[in-house]
N, C-alpha and C positions, 0 to 999 in steps of 0.2 A: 290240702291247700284250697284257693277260691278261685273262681276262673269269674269272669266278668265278662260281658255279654252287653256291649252300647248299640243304641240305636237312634234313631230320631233328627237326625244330623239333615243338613241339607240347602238348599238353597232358599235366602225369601230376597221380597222385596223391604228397605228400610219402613218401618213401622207397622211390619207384620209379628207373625206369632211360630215359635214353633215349641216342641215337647220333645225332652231328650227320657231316654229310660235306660236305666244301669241294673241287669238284673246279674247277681250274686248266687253262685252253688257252690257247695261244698260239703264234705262231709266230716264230722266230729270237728265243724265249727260255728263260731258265735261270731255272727256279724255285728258288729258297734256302729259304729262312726262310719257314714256315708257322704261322700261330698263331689261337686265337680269343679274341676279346675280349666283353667284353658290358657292356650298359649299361642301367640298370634306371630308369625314369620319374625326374626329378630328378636323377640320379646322373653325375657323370663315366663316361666307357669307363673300361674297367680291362683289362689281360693276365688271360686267364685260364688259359693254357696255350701254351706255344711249344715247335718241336719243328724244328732244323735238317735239313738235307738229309741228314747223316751221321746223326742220329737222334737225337741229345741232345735232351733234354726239359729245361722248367720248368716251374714251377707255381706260381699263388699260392696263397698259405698254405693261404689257405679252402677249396679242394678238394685238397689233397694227399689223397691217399687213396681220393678218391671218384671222381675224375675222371684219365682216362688220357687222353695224346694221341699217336697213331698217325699212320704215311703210308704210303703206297706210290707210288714213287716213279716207276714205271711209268707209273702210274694218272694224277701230278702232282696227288694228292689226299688231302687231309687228312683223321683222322675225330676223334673228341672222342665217347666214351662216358665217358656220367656217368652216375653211379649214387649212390644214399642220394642220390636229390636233398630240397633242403629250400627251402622257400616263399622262404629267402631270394637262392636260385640265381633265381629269375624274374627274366628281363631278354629284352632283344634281343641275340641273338649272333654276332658278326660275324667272317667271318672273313678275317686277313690277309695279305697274299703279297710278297713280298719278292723280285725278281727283276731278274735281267741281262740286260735288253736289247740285242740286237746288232745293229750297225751298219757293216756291210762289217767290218773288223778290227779296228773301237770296240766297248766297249758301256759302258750306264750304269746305276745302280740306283735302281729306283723301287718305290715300297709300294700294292698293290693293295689295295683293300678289297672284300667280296662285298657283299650287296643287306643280310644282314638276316634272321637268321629266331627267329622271337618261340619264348621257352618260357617254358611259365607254371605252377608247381605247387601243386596246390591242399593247403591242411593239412586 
């Protein structure tokens, strides 16, 4: 299985900058699809950035611009710097893993989630 490993989380002031990193272990697997979600008190998760193993990226609308999503694929680790952040970027940010599990000469694909790490920015 993948165990995930968040970091980066924490408090700014609105129109600061911070860096989240999502690092991925696992053994007799293939990490895909990396991405981070977040979910703010009341609120559905939402995608806030996905970034495949070949390197293509998305983004939702709301942070085009502000927010870049990065890997290193070595590493089997995501990072998420967001900058111009604004009060309404606070949430819990979670990030997802998307990976092929192998099974003698099977394998199959299941979506990991990390723990959780809170950012909160103050206006």
């Amino acid at each position: 299985q993948v165990q995930l490993v968040e970091s980066g989380g924490g408090l700014v002031q609105a129109g600061g900058s911070l860096r989240l990193s999502c690092a991925a272990s696992g053994s007799g697997v293939s990490i895909q699809d990396m991405g981070w979600y977040r979910q703010a008190p009341g609120e559905q998760r939402e995608l806030v950035a996905e970034i495949t193993s070949g390197g293509m990226t998305n983004y939702a609308d709301s942070v085009k611009g502000r927010f870049t999503i990065s890997r290193d694929n070595a590493k089997s680790t995501a990072y998420l710097q967001m900058n111009s952040l604004r009060p309404e970027d606070a949430a819990v940010y979670y990030c997802n893993v998307a990976a092929l599990i192998y099974i003698g000469s099977n394998y199959y694909s299941k979506n990991f989630w990390g723990q959780g790490t809170q950012v909160t920015v103050s206006s």
